[in-house]
C-alpha positions as CSV (number, residue, x, y, z in Angstrom):
1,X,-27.6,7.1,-3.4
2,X,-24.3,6.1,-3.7
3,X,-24.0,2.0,-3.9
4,X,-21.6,0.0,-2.5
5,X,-19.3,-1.6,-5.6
6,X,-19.5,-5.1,-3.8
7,X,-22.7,-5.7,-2.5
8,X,-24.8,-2.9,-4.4
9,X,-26.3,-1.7,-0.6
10,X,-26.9,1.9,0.4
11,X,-23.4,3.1,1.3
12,X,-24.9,6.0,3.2
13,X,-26.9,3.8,5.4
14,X,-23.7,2.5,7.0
15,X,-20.0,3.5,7.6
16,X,-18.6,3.5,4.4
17,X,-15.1,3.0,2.9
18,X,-13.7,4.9,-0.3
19,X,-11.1,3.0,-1.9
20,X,-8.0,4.8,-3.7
21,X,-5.4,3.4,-6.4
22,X,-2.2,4.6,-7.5
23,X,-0.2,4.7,-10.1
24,X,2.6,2.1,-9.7
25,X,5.2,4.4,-9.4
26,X,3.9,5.9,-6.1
27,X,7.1,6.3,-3.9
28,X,6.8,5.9,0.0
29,X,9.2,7.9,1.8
30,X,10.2,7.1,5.9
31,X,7.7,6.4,8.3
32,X,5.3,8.9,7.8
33,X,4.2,7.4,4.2
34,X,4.6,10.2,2.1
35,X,3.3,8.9,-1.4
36,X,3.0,11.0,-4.7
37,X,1.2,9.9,-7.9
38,X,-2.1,10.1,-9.3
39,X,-4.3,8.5,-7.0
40,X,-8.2,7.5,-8.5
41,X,-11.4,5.7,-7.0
42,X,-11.2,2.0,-7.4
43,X,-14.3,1.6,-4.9
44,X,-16.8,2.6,-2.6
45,X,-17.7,0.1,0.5
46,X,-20.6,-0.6,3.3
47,X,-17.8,-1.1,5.8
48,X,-14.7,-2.6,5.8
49,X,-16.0,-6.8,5.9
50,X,-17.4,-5.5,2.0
51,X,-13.8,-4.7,1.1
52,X,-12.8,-7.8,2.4
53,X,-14.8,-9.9,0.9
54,X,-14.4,-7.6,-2.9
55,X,-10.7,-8.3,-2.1
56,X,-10.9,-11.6,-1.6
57,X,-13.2,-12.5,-4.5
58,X,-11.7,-10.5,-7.3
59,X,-8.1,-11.5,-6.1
60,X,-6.8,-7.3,-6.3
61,X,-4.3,-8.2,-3.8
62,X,-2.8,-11.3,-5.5
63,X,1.2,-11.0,-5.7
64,X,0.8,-7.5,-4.4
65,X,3.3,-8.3,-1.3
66,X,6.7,-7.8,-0.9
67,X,9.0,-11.2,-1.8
68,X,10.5,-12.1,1.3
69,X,12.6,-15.5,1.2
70,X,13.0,-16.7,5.5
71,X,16.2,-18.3,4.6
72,X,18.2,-14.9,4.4
């Protein structure tokens, strides 16, 4: 049984989600999103309102957008 990292249920029971992370200095090239760097597993899901909610709670996407100021 593999459980799911935010809510502890049977993954295999559902539709699961595997989460990757990267290294920071993953590089994205063009449209097609060719990224290079070590990449690890930073989770395993139910479905995709578990990583929402893991997300949300543990605040892993805090100041990971781009800084866009409207003005320019």
């Amino acid at each position: 049984m593999t459980a799911c990292t935010y809510c502890g249920c049977d993954v295999e029971a559902h539709d699961p989600v595997v989460v990757y992370e990267r290294e920071p200095d993953a590089v994205e090239e063009s449209a097609s999103v060719a990224l290079e760097g070590d990449e690890s597993p930073a989770g395993t899901f139910c479905n995709w309102g578990c990583v929402s909610a893991y997300a949300r709670q543990s605040d892993v996407a805090t100041e990971t957008t781009c800084n866009w100021p409207p003005e320019e």
